[in-house]
N, CA and C atoms of all chains as a GROMACS GRO file, in nm:
protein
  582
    1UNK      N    1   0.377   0.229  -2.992
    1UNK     CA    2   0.401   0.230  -2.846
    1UNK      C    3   0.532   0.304  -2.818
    2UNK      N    4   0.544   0.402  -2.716
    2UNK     CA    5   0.626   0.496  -2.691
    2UNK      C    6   0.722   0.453  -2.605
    3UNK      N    7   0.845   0.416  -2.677
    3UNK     CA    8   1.004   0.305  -2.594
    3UNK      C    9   0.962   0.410  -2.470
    4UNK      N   10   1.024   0.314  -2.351
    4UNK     CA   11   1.003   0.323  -2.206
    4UNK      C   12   1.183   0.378  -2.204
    5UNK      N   13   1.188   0.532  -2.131
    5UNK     CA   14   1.370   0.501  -2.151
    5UNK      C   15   1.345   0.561  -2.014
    6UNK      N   16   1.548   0.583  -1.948
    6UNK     CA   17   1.577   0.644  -1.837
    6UNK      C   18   1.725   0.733  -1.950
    7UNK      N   19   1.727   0.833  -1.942
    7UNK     CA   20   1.884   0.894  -1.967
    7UNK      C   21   1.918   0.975  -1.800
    8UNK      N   22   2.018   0.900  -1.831
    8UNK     CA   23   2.114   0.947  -1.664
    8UNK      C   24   2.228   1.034  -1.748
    9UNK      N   25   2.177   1.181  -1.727
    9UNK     CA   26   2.294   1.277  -1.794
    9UNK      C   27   2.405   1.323  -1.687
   10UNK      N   28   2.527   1.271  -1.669
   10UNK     CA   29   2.627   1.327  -1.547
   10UNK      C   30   2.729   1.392  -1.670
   11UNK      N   31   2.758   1.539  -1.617
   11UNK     CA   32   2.823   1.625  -1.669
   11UNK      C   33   2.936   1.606  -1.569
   12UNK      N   34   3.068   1.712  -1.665
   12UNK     CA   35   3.147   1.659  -1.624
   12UNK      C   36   3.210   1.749  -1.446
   13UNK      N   37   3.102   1.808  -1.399
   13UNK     CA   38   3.121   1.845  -1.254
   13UNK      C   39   3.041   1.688  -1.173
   14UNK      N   40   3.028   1.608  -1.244
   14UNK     CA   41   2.965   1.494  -1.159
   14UNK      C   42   2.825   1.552  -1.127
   15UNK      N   43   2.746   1.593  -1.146
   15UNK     CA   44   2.640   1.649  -1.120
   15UNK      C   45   2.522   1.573  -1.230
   16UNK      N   46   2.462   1.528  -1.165
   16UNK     CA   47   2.351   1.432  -1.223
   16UNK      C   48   2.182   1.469  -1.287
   17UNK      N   49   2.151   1.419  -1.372
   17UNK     CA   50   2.032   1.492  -1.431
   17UNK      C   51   1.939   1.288  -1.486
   18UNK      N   52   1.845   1.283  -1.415
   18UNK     CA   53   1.790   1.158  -1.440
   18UNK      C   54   1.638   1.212  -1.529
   19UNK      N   55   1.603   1.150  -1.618
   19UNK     CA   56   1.475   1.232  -1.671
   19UNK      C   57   1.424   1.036  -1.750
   20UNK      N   58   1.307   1.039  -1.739
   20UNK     CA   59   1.203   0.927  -1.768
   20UNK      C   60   1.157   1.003  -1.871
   21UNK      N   61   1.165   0.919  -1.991
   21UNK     CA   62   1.092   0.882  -2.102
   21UNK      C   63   0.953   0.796  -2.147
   22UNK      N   64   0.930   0.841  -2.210
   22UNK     CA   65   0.780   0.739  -2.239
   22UNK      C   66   0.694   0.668  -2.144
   23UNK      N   67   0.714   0.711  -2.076
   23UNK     CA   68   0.660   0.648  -1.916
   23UNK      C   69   0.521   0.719  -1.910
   24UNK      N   70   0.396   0.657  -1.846
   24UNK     CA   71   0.277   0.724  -1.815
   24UNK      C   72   0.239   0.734  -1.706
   25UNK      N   73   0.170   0.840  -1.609
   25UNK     CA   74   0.115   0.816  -1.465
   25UNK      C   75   0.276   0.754  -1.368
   26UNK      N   76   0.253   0.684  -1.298
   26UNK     CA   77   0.350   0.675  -1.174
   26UNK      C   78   0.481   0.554  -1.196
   27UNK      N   79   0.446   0.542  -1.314
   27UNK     CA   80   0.538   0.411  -1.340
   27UNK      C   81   0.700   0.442  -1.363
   28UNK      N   82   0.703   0.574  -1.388
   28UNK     CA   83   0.829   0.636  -1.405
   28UNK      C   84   0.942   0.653  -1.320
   29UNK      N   85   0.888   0.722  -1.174
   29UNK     CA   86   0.872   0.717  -1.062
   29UNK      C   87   0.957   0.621  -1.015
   30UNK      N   88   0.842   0.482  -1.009
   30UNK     CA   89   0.936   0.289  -0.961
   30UNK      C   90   1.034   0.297  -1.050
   31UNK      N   91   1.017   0.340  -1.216
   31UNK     CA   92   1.159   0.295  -1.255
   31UNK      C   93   1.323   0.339  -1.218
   32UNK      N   94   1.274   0.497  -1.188
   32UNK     CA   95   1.419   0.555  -1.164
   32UNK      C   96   1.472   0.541  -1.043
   33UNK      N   97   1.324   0.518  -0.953
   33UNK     CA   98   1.328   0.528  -0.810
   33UNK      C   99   1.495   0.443  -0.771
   34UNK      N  100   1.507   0.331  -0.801
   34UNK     CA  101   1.688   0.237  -0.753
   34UNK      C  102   1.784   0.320  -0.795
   35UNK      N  103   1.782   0.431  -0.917
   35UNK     CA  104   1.911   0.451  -0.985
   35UNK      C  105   1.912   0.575  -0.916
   36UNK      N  106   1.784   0.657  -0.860
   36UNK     CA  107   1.844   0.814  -0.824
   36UNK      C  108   1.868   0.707  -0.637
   37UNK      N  109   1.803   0.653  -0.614
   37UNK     CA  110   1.852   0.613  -0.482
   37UNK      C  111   2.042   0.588  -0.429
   38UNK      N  112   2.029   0.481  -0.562
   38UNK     CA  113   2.211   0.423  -0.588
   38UNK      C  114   2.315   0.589  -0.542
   39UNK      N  115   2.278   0.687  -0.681
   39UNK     CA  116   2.332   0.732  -0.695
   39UNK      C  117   2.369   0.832  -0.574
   40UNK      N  118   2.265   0.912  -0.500
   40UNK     CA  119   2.218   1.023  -0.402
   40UNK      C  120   2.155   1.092  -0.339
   41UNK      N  121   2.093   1.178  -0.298
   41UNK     CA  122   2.018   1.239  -0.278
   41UNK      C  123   1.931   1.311  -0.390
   42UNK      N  124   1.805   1.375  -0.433
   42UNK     CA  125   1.798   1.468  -0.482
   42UNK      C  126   1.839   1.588  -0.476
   43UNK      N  127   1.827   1.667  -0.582
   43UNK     CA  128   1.955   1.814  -0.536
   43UNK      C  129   1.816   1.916  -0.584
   44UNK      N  130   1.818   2.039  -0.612
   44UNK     CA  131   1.696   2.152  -0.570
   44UNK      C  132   1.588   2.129  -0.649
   45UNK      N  133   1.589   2.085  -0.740
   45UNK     CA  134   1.429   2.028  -0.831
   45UNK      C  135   1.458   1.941  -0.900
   46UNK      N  136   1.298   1.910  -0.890
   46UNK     CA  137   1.262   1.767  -0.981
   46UNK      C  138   1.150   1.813  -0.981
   47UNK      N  139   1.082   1.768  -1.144
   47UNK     CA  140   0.964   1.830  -1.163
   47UNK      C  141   0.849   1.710  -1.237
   48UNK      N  142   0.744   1.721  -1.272
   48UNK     CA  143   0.644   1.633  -1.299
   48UNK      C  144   0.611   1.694  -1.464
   49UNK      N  145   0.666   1.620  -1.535
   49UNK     CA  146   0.569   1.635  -1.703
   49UNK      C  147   0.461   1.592  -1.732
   50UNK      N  148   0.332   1.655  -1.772
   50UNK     CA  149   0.231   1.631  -1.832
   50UNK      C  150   0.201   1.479  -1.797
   51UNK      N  151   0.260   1.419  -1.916
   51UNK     CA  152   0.224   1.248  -1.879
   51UNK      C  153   0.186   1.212  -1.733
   52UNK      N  154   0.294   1.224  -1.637
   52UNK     CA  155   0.267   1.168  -1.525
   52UNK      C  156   0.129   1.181  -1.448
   53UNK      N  157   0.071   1.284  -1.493
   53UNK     CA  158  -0.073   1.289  -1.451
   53UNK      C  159  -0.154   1.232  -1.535
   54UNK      N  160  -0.103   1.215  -1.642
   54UNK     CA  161  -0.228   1.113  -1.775
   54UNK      C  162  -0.285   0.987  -1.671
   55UNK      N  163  -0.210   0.906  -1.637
   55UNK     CA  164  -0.232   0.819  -1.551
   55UNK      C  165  -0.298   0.817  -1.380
   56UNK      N  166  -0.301   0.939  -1.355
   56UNK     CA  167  -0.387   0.988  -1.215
   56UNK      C  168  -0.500   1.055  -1.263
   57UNK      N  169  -0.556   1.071  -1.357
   57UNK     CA  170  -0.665   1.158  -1.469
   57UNK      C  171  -0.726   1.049  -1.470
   58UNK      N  172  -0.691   0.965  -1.554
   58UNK     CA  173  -0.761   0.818  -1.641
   58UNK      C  174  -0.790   0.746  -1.492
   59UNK      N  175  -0.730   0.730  -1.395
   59UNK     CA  176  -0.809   0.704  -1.262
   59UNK      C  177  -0.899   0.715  -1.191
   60UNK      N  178  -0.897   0.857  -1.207
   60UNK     CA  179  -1.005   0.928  -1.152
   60UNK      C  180  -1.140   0.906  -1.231
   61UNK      N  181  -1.134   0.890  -1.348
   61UNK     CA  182  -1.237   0.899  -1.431
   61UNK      C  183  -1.311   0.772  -1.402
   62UNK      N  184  -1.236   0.669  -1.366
   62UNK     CA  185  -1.359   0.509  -1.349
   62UNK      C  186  -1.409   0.520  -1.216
   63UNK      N  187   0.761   1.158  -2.212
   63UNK     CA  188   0.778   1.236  -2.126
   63UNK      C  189   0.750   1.235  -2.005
   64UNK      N  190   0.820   1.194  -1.881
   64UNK     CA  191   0.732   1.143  -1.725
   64UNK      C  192   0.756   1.272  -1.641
   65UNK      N  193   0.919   1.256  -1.626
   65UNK     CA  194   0.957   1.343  -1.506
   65UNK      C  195   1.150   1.362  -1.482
   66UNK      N  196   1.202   1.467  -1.404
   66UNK     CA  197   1.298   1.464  -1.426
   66UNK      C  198   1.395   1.493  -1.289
   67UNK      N  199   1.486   1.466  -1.259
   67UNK     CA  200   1.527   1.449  -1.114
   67UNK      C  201   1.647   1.463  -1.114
   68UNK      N  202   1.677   1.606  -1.034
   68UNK     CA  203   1.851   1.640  -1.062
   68UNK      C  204   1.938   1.540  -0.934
   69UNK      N  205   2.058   1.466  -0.921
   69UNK     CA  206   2.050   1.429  -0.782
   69UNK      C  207   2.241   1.438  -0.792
   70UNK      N  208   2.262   1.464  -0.652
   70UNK     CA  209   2.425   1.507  -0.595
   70UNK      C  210   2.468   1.399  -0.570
   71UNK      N  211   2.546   1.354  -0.626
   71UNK     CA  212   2.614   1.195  -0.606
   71UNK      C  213   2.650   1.207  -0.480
   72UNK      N  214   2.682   1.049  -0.398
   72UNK     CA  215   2.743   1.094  -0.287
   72UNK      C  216   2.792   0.923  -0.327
   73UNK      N  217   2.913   0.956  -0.248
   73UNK     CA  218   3.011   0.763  -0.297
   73UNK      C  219   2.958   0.680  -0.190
   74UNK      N  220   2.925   0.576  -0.201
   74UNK     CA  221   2.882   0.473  -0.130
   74UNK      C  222   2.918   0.334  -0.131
   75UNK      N  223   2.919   0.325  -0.292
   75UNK     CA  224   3.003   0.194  -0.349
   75UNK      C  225   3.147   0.192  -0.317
   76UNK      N  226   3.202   0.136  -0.267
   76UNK     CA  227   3.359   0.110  -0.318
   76UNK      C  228   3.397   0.039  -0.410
   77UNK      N  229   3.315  -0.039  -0.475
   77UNK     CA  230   3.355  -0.136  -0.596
   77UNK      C  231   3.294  -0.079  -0.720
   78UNK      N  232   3.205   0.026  -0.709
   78UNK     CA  233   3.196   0.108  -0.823
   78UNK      C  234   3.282   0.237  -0.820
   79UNK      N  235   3.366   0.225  -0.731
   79UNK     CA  236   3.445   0.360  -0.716
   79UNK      C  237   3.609   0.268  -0.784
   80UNK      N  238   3.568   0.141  -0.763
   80UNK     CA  239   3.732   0.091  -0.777
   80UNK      C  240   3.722   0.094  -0.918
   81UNK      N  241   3.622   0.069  -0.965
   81UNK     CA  242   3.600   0.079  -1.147
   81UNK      C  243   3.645   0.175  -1.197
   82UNK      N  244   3.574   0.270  -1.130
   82UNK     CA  245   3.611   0.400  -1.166
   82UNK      C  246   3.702   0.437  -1.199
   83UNK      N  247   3.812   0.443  -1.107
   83UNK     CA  248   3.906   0.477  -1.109
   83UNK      C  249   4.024   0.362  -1.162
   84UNK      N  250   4.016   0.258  -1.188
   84UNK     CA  251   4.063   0.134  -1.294
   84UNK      C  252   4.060   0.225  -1.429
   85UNK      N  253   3.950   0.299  -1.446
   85UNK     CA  254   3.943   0.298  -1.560
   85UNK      C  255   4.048   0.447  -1.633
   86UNK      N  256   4.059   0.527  -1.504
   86UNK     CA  257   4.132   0.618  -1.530
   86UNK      C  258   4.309   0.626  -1.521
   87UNK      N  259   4.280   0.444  -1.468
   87UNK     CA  260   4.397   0.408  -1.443
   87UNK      C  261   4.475   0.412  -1.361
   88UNK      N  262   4.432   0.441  -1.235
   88UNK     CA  263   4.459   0.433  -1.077
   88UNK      C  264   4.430   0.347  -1.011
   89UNK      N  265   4.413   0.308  -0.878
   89UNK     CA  266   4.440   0.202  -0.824
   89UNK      C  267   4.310   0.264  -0.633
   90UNK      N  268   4.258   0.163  -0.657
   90UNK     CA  269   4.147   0.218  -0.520
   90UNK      C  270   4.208   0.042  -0.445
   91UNK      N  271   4.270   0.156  -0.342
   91UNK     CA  272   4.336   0.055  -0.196
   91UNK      C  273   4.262   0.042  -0.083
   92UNK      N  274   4.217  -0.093   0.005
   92UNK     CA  275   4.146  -0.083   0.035
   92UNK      C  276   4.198  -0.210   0.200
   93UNK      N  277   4.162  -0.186   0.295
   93UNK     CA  278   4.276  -0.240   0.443
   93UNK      C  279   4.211  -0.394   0.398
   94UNK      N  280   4.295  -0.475   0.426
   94UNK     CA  281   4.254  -0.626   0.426
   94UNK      C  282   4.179  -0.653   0.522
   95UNK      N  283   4.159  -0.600   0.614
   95UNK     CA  284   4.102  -0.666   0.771
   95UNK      C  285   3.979  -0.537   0.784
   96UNK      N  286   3.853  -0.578   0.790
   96UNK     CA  287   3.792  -0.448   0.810
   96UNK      C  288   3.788  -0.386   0.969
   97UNK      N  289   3.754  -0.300   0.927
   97UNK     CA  290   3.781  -0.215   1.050
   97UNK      C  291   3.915  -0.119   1.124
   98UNK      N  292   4.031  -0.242   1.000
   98UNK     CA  293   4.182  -0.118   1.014
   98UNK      C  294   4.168  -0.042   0.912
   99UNK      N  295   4.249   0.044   0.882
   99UNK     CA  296   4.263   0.151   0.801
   99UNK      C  297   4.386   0.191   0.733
  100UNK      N  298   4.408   0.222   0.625
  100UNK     CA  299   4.540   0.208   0.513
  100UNK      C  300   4.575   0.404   0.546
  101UNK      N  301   4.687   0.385   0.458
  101UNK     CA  302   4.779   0.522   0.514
  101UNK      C  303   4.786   0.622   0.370
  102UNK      N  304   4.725   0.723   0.398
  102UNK     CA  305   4.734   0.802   0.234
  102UNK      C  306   4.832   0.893   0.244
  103UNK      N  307   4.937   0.929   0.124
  103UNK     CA  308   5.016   0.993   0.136
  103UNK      C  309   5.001   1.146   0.109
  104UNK      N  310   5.066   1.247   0.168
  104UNK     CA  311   5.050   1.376   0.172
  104UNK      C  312   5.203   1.443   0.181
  105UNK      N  313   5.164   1.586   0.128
  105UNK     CA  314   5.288   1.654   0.110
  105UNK      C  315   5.380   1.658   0.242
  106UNK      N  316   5.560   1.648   0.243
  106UNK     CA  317   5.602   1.640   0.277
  106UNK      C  318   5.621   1.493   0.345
  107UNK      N  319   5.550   1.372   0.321
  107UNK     CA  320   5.596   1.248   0.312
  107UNK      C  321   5.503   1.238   0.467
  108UNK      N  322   5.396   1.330   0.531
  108UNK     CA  323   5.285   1.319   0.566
  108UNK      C  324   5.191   1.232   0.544
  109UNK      N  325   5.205   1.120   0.628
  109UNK     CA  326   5.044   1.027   0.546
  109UNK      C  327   4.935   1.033   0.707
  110UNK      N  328   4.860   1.015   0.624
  110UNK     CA  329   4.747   0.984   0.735
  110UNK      C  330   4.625   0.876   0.727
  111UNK      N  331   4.591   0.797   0.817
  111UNK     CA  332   4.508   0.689   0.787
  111UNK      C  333   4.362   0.748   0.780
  112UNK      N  334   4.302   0.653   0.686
  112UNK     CA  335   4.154   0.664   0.604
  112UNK      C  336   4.126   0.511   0.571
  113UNK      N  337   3.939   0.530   0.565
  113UNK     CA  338   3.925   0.377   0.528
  113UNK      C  339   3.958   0.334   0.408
  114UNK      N  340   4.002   0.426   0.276
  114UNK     CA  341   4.040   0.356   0.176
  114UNK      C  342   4.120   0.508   0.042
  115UNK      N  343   4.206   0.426  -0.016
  115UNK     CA  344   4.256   0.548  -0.086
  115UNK      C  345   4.288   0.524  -0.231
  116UNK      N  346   4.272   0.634  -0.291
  116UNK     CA  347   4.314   0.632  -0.416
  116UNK      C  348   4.460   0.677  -0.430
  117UNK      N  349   4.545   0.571  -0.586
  117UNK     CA  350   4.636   0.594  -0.589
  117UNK      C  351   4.716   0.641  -0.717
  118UNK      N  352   4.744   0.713  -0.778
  118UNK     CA  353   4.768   0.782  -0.866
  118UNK      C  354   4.921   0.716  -0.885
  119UNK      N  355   4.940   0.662  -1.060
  119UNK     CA  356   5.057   0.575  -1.050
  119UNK      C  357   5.156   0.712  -1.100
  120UNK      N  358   5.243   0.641  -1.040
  120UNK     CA  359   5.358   0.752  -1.041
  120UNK      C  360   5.383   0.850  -0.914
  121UNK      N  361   5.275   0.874  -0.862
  121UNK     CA  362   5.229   1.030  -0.801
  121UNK      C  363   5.292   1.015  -0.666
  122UNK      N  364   5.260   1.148  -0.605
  122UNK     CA  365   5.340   1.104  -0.435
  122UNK      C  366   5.252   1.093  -0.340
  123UNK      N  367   5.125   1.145  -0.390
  123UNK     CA  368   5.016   1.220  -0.298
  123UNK      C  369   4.903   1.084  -0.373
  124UNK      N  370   4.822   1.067  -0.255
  124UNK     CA  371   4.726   0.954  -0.219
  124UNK      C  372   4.568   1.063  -0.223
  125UNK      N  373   4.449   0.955  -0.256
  125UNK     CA  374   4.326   1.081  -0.238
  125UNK      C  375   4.266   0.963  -0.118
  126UNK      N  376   4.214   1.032  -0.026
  126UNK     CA  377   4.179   0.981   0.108
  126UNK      C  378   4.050   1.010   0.085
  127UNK      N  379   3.949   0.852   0.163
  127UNK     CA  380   3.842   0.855   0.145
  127UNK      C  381   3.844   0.775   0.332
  128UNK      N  382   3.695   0.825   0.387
  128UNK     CA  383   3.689   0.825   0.503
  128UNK      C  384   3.522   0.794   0.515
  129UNK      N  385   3.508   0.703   0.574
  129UNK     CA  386   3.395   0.652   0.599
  129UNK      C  387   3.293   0.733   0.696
  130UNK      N  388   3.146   0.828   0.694
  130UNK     CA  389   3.119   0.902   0.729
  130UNK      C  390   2.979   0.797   0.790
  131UNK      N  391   2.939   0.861   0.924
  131UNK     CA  392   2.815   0.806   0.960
  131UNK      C  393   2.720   0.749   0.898
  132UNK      N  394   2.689   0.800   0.805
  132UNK     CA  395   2.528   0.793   0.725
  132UNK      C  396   2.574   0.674   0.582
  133UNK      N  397   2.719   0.637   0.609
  133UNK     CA  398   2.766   0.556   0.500
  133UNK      C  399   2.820   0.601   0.426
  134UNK      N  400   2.818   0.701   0.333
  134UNK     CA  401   2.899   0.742   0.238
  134UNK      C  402   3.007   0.793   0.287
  135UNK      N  403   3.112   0.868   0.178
  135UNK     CA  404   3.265   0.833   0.205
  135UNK      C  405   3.297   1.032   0.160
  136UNK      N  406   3.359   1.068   0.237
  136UNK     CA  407   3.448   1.186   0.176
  136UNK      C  408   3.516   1.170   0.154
  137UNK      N  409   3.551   1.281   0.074
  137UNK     CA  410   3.673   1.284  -0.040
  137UNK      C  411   3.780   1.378  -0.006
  138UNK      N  412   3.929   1.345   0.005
  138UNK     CA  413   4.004   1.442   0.070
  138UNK      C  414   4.116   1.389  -0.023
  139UNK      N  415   4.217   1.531  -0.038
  139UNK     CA  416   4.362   1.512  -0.090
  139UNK      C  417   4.466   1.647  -0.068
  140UNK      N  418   4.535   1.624  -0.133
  140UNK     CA  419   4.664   1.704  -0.131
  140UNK      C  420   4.675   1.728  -0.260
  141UNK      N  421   4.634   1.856  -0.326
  141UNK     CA  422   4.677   1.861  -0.450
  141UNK      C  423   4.753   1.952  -0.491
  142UNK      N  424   4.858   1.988  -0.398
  142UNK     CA  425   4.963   2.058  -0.428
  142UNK      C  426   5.071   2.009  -0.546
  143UNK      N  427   5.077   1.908  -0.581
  143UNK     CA  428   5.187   1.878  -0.706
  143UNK      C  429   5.118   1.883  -0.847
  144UNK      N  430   4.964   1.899  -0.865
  144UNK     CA  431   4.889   1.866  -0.989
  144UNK      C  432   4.887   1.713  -1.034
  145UNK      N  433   4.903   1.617  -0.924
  145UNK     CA  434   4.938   1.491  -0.993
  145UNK      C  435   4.802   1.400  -1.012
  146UNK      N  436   4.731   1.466  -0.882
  146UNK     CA  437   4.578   1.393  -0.835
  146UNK      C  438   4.478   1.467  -0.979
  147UNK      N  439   4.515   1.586  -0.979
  147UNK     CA  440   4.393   1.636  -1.099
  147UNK      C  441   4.427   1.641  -1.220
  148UNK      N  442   4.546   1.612  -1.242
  148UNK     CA  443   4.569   1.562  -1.387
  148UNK      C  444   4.507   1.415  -1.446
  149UNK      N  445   4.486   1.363  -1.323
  149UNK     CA  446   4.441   1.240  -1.314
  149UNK      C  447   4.280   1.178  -1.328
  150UNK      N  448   4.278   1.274  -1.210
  150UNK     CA  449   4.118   1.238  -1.162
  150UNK      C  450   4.024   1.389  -1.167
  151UNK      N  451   4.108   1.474  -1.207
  151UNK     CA  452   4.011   1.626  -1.246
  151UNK      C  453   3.988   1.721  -1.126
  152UNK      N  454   3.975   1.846  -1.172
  152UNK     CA  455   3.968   1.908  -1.054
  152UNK      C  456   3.873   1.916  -0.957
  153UNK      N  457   3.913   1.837  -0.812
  153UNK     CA  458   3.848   1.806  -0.781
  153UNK      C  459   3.812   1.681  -0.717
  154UNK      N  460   3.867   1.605  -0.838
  154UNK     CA  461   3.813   1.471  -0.828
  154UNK      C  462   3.666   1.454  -0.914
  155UNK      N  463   3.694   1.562  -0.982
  155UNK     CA  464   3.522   1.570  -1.043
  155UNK      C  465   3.535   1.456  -1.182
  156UNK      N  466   3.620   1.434  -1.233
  156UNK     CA  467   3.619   1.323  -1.352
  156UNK      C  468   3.591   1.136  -1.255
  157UNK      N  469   3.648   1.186  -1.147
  157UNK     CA  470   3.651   0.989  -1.043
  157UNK      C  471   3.490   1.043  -1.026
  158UNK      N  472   3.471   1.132  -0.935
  158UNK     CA  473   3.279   1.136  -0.949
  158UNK      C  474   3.180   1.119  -1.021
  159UNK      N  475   3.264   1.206  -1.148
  159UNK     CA  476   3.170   1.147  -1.271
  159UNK      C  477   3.159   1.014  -1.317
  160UNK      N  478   3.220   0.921  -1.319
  160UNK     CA  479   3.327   0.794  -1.345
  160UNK      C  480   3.204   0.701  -1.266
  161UNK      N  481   3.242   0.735  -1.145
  161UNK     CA  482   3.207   0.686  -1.008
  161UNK      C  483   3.006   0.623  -1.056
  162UNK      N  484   2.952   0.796  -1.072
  162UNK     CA  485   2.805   0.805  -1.100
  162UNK      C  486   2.793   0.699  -1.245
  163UNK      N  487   2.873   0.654  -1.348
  163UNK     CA  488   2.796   0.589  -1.456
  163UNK      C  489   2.829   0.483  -1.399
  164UNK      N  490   2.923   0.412  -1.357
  164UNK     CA  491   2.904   0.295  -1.303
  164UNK      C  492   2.849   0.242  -1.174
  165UNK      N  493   2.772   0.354  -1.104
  165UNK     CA  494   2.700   0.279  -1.012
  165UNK      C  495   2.567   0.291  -1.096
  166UNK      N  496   2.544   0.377  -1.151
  166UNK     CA  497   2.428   0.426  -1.186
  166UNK      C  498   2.334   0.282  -1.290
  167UNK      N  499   2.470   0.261  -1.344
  167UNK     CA  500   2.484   0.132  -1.447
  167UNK      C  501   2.450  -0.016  -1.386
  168UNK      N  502   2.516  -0.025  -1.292
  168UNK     CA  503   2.486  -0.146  -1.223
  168UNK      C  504   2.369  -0.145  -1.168
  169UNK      N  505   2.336  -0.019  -1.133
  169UNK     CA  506   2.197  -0.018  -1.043
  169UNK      C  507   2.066  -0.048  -1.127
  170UNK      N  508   2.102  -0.029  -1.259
  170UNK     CA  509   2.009   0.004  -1.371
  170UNK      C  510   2.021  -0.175  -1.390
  171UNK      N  511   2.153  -0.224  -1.443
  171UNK     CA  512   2.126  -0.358  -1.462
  171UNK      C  513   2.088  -0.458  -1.382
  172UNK      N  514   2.118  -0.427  -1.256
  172UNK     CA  515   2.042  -0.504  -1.094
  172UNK      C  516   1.879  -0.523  -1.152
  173UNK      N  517   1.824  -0.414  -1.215
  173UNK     CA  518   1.686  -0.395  -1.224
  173UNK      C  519   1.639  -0.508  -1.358
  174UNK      N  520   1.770  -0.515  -1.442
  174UNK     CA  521   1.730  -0.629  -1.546
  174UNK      C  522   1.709  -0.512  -1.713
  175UNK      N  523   1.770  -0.363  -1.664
  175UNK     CA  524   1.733  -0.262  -1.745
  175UNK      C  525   1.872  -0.315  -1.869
  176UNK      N  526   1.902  -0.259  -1.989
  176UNK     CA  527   2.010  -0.262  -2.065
  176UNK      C  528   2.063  -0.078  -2.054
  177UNK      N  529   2.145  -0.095  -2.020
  177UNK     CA  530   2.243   0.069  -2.039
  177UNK      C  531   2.352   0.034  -2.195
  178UNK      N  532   2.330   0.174  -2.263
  178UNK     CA  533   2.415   0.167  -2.320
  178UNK      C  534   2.431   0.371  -2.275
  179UNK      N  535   2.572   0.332  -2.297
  179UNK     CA  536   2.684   0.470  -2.246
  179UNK      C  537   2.733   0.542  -2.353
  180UNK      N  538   2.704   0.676  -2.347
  180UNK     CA  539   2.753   0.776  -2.464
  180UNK      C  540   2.805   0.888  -2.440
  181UNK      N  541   2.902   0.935  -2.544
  181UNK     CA  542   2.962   1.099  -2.481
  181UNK      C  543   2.874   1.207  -2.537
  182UNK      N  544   2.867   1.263  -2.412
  182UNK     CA  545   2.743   1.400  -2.471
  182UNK      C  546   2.870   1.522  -2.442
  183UNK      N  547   2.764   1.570  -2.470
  183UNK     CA  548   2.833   1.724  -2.502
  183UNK      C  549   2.920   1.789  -2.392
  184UNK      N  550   3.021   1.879  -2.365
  184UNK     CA  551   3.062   1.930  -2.255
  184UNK      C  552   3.157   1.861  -2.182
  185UNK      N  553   3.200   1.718  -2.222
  185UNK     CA  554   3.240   1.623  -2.139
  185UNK      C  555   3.193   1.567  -2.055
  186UNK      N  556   3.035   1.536  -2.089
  186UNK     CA  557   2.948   1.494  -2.047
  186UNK      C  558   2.918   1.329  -2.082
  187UNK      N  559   2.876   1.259  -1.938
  187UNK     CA  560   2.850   1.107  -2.023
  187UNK      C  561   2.710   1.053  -1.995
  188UNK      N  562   2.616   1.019  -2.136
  188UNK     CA  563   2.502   1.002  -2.111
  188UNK      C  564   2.484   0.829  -2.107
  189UNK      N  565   2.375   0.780  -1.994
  189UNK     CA  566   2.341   0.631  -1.996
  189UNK      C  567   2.240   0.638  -2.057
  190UNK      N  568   2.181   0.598  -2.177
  190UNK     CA  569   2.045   0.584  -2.219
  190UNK      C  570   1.982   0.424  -2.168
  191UNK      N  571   1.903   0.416  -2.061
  191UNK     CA  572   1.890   0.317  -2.002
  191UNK      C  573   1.718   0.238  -2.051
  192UNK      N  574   1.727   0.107  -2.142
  192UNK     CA  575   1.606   0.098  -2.173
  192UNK      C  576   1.538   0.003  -2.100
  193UNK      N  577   1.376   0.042  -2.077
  193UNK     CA  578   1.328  -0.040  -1.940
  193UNK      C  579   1.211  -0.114  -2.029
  194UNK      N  580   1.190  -0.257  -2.014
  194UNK     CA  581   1.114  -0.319  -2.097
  194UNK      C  582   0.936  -0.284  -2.057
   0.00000   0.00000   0.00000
């Protein structure tokens, strides 16, 4: 089973990089959702990896 | 692999900002009575009131933070002597950075998550945050 992580990378211009680990379909999403909220706004992209659709796929299919 | 989300800090906490800057070894002042406002110091013995300020020990010059509509706080100073960015970076970009792991941290442990904190590369600080 693939550890569930969050790495919150802040360099040292304070500039923030949040990326979900092992996470499948939308669950990733609820997890970071409090910590990018806490922290700010989003800044020019955020993007969707593979996984996150594993779980809107396997939906569709039942 | 889920997804990845760049985001622009903006200060909101004051008690993750007072950490912050505890930790760099300054001092976040803050009016006893809400709604008055404390006095930050500026060149030529210039101060001006803000809802809360940072204080750099030793230093002459104060970093002024000002309570903005939407809640969060700007960041203002005088950094004509080098005393504020020797301190807190140019900028203030080391108190921001500072600022982001410990809210980021609390926000993570509010959730019941475990953070553990590491130095990455660049002078960079990573939270590897694990979610059960």
């Amino acid at each position: 089973m693939n550890k569930k992580q969050i790495i919150v990378a802040i360099a040292e211009d304070g500039s923030v990089r949040i990326d979900a680990v092992g996470f499948k379909g939308t669950a990733c999403t609820r997890a970071t959702a409090e910590i990018e909220k806490a922290l700010g706004v989003p800044g020019k992209s955020s993007g969707k990896k593979p996984e996150f659709y594993q779980g809107q796929q396997q939906a569709q299919q039942h | 692999m889920s997804h990845w989300t760049d985001i622009k800090t903006q200060i909101k906490d004051l008690a993750a900002l007072a950490a912050a800057v505890a930790e760099l070894g300054c001092e976040l002042n803050r009016p006893n009575v809400i709604g008055e406002k404390v006095m930050a110091r500026g060149w030529g013995g210039r101060g001006r009131p803000c809802d809360a300020l940072v204080r750099i020990p030793g230093g002459n010059y104060d970093v002024a933070l000002d309570r903005q509509p939407d809640g969060t706080y700007s960041v203002s100073a005088d950094y004509y002597d080098g005393s504020i960015e020797a301190k807190l970076g140019q900028g203030c970009k080391r108190m921001t950075q500072l600022y982001s792991v410990h809210k980021a941290t609390a926000a993570a442990r509010m959730k019941g998550y475990s953070v553990l904190r590491q130095q990455g590369p660049n002078n960079s600080i990573n939270l590897v945050v694990s979610v059960p």
